[in-house]
N, C-alpha and C positions, 0 to 999 in steps of 0.2 A: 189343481182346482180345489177349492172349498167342496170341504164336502157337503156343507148346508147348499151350496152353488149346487152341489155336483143332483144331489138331490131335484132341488128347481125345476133346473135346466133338462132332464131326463123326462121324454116323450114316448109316446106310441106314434112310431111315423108310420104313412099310409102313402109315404110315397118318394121313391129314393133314385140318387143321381144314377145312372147309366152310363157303364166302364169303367168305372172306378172299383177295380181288385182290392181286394184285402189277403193279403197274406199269412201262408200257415203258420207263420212265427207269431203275428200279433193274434190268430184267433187262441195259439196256444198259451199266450201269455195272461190273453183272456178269463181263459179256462183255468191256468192256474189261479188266479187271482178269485175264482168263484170256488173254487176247492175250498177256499177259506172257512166258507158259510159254516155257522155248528151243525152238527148234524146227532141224533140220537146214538151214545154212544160213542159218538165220533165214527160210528160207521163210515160215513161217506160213501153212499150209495147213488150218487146222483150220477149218473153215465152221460155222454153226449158223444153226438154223431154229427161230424162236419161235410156239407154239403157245398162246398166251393171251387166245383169244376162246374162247364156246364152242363155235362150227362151227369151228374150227381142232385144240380140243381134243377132239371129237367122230371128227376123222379120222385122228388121234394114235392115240387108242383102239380105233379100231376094225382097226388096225396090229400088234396087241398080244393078244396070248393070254390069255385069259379073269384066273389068277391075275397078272398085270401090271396087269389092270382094276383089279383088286381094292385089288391092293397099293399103287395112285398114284392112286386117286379122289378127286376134288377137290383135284390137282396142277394145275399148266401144266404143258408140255413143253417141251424142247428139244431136237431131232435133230441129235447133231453128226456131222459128215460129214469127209471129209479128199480134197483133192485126191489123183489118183492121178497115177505117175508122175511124180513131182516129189521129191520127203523121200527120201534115198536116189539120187538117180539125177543123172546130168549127160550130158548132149549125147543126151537119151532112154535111154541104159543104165546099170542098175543099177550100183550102184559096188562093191557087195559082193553077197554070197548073202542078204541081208536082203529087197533090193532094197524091194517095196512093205512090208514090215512095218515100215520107219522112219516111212511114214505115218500108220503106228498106233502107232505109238509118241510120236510128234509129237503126235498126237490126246490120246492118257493123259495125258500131260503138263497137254495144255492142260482135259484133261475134271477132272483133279483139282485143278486151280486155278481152274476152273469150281467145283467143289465146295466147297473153302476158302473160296471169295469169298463164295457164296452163305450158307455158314454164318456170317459174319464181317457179312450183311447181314442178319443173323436169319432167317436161311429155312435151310430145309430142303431133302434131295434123297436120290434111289432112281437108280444107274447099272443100265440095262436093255438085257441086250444081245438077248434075243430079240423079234424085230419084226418084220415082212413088209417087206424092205426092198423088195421090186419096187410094192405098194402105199404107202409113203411117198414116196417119189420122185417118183410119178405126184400124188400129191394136193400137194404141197409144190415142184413143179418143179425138181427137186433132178436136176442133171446127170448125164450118165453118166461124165465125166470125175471125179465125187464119188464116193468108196467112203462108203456110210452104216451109219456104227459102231455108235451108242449113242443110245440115246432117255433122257434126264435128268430125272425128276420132278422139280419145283420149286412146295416149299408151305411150309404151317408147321402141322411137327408135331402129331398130335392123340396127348398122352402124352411119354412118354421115353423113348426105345426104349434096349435095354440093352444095354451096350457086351457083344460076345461075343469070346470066348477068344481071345488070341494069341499067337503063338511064341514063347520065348523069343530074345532076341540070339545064344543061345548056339545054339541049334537053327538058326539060317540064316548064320551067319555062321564063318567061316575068317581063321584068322591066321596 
């Protein structure tokens, strides 16, 4: 696909088909394909945790506030995470006033070329940032050196979700 296409055509779906598996080869292919993202450094701090059995996806959800239930039922998950202390920092000290926010920033990067890839692999995807991160952690052995950002549906679409309003260039942009 075009990647001007590819752009477009990538949604927030809030609502996906039912038994239709994805498989750990395409989520890992996925994944390599968002490695890509630059990251500060070229650290590559951005971690993920795949949730695509149903006890796996069971403790995903139960992570997740009622309307996130809702809105990724009969998704996978993915928790991506981002090293701390690292994106941003050298010899342990921050290098600017950012300091840990280059981690998530590192992370975005890599989360929306997680998303590109995914759509570009015919699936679909929902970025969810409200979660119980101290319950994910503990059920997914996700370190305490990991800040855990975003929880990422991954399905395929039930419908077409409909592309909503956006800015114009002129409204964000300075010359």
């Amino acid at each position: 696909m075009e990647f001007k296409d590819l752009i477009k055509e990538r949604r927030s779906v809030r609502s996906y088909q039912a038994g239709k598996e994805i498989s750990d080869d395409t989520i890992k292919e996925i994944i390599e394909e968002a490695l890509m993202a630059p990251s500060w450094k070229n650290y590559q701090t951005a971690r993920f945790y795949v949730a695509n059995t149903p006890e796996r996806i069971e403790k995903v959800r139960a992570c997740m506030p009622e309307f996130n239930q809702k809105s990724s039922a009969n998704a996978s998950y993915v928790i991506t995470t981002y090293v701390k202390d690292t994106a941003g920092f050298t010899a342990g000290n921050p290098d600017n006033e950012l300091g840990n926010k280059w981690g998530a920033y590192d992370l975005g990067l890599s989360n929306a070329y997680f998303v590109l890839s995914a759509k570009n692999h015919g699936l679909d995807t929902l970025i969810m940032g409200l979660r119980d991160a101290v319950e994910l952690r503990k059920a997914f052995n996700i370190p305490k050196t990991e800040q855990v950002a975003a929880i990422i549906a991954l399905g395929y679409a039930e419908g077409t979700p409909v592309l909503r309003a956006r800015k114009t260039v002129d409204e964000v942009t300075q010359f």
